[in-house]
N, C-alpha and C positions, 0 to 999 in steps of 0.2 A: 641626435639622430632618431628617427620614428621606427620601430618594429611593430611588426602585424603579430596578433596573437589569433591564432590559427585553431581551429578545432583537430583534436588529435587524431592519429588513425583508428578507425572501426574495424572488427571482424568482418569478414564473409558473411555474418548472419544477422548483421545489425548496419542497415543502410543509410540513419539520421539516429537524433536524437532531440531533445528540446533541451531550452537554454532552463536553467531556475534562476533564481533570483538573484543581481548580481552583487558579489559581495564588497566591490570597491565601484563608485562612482567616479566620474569626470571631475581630475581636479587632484586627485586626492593619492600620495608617493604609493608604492609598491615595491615588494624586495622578489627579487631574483626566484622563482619556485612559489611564490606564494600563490593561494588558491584564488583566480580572479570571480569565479562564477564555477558552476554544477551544471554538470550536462546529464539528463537522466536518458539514457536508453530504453530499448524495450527489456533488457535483462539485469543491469548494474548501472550506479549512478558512476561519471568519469570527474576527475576536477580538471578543470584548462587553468593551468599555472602559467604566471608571468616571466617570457621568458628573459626579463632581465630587469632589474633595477630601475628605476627609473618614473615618472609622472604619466597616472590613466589620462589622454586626452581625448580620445572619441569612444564612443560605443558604437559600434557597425549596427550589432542586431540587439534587439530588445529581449527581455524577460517572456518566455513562453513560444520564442519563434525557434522553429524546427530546422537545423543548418544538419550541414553533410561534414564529410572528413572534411579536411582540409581548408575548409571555409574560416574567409577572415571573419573574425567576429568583435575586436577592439586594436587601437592603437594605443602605443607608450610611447613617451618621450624619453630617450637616454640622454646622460652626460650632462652639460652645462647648458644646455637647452631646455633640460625639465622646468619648465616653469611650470605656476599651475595653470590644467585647461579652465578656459570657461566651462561652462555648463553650458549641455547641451537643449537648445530650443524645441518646442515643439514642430512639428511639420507646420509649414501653412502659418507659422506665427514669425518668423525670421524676418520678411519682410515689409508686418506690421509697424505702424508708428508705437511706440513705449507706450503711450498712456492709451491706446486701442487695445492692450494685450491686458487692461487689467478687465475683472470679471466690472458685467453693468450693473448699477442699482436696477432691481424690480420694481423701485417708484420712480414715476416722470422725472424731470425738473421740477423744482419748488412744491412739493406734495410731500408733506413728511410722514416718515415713518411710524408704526408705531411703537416703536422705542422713542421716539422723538415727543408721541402723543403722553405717552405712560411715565414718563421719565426715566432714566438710566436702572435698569435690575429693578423696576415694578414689573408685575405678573398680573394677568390681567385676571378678573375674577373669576372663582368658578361657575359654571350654567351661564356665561354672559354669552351676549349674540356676537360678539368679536372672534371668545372661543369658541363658541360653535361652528361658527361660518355663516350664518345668518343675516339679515339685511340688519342694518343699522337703523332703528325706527327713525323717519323723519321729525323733523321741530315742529313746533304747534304751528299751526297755521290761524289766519282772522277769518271768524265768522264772515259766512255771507251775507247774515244780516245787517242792512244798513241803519243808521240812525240811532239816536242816544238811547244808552240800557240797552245794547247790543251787548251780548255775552261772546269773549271769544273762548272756546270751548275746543282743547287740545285734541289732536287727532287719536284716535283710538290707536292702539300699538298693535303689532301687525304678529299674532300668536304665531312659537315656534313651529315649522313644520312635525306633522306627527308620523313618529314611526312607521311602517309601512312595513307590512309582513313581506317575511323573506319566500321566494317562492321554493325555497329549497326545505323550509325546516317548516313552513305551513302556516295557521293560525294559531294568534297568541305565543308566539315565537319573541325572545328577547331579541328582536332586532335593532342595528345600529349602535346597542351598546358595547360591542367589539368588534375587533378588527379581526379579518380574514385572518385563518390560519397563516402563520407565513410560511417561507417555503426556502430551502436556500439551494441555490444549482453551481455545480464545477465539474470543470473538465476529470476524467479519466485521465487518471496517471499514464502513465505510457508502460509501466509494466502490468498495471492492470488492466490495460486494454489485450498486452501479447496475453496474457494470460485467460482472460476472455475470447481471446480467437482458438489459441489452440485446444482450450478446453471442448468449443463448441465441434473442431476439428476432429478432435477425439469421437467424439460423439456420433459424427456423421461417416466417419472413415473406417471405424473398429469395430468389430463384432462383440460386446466388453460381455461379460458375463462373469457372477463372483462366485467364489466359493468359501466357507466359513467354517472354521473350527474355534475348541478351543484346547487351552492349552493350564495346566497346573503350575502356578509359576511362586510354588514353594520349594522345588531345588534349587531353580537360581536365586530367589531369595537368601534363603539357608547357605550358599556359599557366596555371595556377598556380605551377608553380615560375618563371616566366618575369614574372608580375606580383606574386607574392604581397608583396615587402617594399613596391612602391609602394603596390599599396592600403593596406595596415597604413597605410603612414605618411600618406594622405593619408584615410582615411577612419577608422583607430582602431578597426577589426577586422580579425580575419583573413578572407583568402578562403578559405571550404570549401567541401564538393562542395555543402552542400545549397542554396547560390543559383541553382546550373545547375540543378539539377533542379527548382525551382520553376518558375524560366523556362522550360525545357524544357515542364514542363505546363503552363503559359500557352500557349505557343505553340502546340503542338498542341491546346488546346481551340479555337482560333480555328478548326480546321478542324473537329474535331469537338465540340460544344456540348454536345449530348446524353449524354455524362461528365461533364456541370457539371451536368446536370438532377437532377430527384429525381420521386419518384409520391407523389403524395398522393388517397389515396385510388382514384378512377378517372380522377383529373388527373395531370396532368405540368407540373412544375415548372420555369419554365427558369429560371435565373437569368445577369443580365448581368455581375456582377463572377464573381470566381475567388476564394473564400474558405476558403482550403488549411488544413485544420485539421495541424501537427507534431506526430506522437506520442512522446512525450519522457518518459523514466522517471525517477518522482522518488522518494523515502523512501514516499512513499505508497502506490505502484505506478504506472501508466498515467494521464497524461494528454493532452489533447488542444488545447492553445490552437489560437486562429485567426488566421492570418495576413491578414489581411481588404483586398480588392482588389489581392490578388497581381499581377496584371499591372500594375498603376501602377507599382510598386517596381522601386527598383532594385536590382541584388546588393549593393551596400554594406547597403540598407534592409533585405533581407531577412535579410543574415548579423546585421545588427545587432539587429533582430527575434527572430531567433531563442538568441539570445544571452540576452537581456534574459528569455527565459519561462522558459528552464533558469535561470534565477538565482533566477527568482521559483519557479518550482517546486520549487528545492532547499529553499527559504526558507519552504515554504509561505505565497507572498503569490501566488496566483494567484487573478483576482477570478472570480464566474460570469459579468461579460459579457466575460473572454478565452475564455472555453469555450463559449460562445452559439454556436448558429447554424453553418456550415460546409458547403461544398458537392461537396468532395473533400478527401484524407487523405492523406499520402506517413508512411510509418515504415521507418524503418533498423535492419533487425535486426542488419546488417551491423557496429554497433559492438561486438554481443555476439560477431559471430566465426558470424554464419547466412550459410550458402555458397546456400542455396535453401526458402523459407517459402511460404507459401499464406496471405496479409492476410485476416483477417476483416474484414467492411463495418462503419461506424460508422453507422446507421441514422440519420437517413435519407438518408445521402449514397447512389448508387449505386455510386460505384466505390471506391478505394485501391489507389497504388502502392505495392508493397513493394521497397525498396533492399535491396542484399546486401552481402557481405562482396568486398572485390577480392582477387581471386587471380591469382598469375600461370601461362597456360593456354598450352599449344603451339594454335595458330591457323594458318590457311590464309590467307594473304595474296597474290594476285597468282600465283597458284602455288604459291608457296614458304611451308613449313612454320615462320613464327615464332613467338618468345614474345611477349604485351601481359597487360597488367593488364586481365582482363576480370572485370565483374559481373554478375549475373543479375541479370533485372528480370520482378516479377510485375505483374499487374495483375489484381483481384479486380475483377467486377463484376455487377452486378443484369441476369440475363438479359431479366427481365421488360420492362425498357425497353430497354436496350442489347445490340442487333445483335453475334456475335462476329465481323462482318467489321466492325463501326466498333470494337470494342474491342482487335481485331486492330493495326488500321491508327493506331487513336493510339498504341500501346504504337510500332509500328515508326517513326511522328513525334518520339516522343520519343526514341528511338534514336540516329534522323538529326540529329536537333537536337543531340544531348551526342556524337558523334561528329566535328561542326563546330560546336564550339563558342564560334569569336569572338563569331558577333553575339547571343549569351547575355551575355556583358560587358558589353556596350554599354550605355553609359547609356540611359534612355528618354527 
């Protein structure tokens, strides 16, 4: 019996996807679940598994062609019918004769090659006019003089063409003795094309404007190396900086809301949880899970959170509903070694925090000139709704919060 294998269902906000490369050809068993081919969306890559035992015998659609939900894209043979498929023909060559479908020699009939000239694996010499591509001198030819003591007198050999200045690099240019730069071209991935729209979408829709501080990140220092091996060992992650700064922006959205909101339309959005999308780089380039009702969590929940979408993202298993939705953004350029960035807006959140690289900075403390581990801290946000005295004033909350940062630990 034949079954279709079907392309899965898509969200609301992903209408196709492209096929990748298929990983079983025509011909060849398949077990029950197993992954036949990768469908990459604009957000997450999907697998189309086989949905049952049995021999691949057609491919509907090729490597790189773009199908919708439910579209057939291969048949299987079940049961005692799996025999193996042929392989599948090129278009246009099906109903060629066999010996029309092999490639032609580049030489006539009866003109040998010159493999045939040189003999099998000779090389033909270097600076000869065969390598270069040059005419092959003619044979001597007989003098036109008639009669005895006639001299015949070989033809003159026909000098290589001379290099010929380049009009680009001018006179006395080593021309012809290399080849053009090469160049190599491919498609956009399909998430870094979505990625590339809404960016530019950002851009053109938002009113973005940053604001920058920084911040002493010798308290939270100082109580991570002071809990870090208890938590490990009672919760099975490590503590890193990125559970303070979630909670840090929990915390200050309590005062200020209107950084959790969004515009839709000539509405304003508020929303009651804190749904922190982490921007996390994966093989694929950028993406953005959601950490969803951040302020419930605790930092063990969060480090372990966020632990669990870099695995899945290295792994490409990241689903569309971890990418769904989100109502603010924190990204750390800081692990690439950014001392100060400017966050573009994830549309349609209004704001994002950007984390930095920690450096250690002479500071004025108390008077006195010390050294601390300090970060800089951006905040990008949509002027259109957000005041720069409220975007001001939560950038300086979340300051004060990771500068006292016990009750950031604290269970909730």
């Amino acid at each position: 019996m034949k079954l279709e294998v079907r392309v899965p269902t898509l969200s609301d906000s992903v209408a196709s996807g492209t096929l990748l490369p298929w990983r079983k050809q025509v011909g060849e068993t398949v077990a029950r679940d197993e992954t036949l081919v990768d469908l990459e969306t604009d957000k997450v890559i999907l697998e189309i598994p086989a949905p049952a035992s049995g021999t691949l015998v057609e491919l509907r659609r090729e490597e790189g062609a773009v199908v919708k939900a439910d579209e057939v894209v291969a048949v299987i043979e079940t049961g005692e019918g799996a025999a193996a498929g042929t392989p599948a023909v090129k278009p246009g060559l099906e109903k060629m004769p066999v010996e029309a479908r092999t490639t032609p020699s580049p030489f006539p009939q009866g003109i040998p090659s010159l493999r045939d000239i040189r003999g099998e694996g000779e090389k033909a010499a270097p600076n000869s006019y065969a390598s270069a591509g040059a005419a092959i001198p003619p044979p001597p030819q007989p003098s036109p003089l008639k009669g005895e003591g006639a001299k015949v007198m070989p033809a003159p050999m026909a000098a290589p063409p001379s290099p010929q200045p380049s009009p680009r690099t001018g006179e006395g240019a080593n021309v012809g003795l290399r080849p053009p730069t090469a160049i190599k071209r491919e498609p956009m991935s399909r998430l870094r094309q979505r990625v590339a729209e809404r960016l530019v979408a950002a851009q053109h829709t938002a009113a973005m404007l940053t604001t920058f501080n920084e911040v002493n990140m010798q308290p939270v220092n100082e109580l991570r190396q002071r809990f870090k091996a208890e938590f490990e060992v009672k919760h099975g992650v490590k503590l890193g900086y990125m559970s303070f700064f979630v909670r840090a922006v929990c915390q200050a959205m309590r005062q200020f809301p209107v950084v959790n909101a969004a515009i839709d339309g000539s509405d304003i959005v508020w929303h009651d949880d804190v749904d922190i999308g982490i921007a996390i780089s994966s093989p694929r380039g950028l993406v953005v899970p959601i950490l969803r009702r951040a302020q419930t969590l605790s930092s063990a929940g969060i480090e372990a959170a966020i632990v669990e979408f870099a695995r899945r993202a290295r792994d490409s298993k990241l689903t569309l509903e971890d990418l769904s939705g989100g109502s603010f953004s924190i990204t750390n350029g800081g692990v690439f070694g950014s001392l100060l960035s400017t966050p573009i807006l994830n549309p349609p959140q209004s704001a994002i925090l950007g984390m930095h690289t920690i450096q250690e900075r002479p500071v004025a403390e108390n008077g006195q000139v010390v050294i601390r581990p300090m970060m800089y801290l951006a905040l990008t946000y949509d002027h259109r709704l957000i005041d720069g005295r409220d975007a001001v004033q939560f950038l300086v909350a979340v300051k004060a919060a990771l500068e006292a940062p016990e009750s950031l630990l604290q269970e909730n």
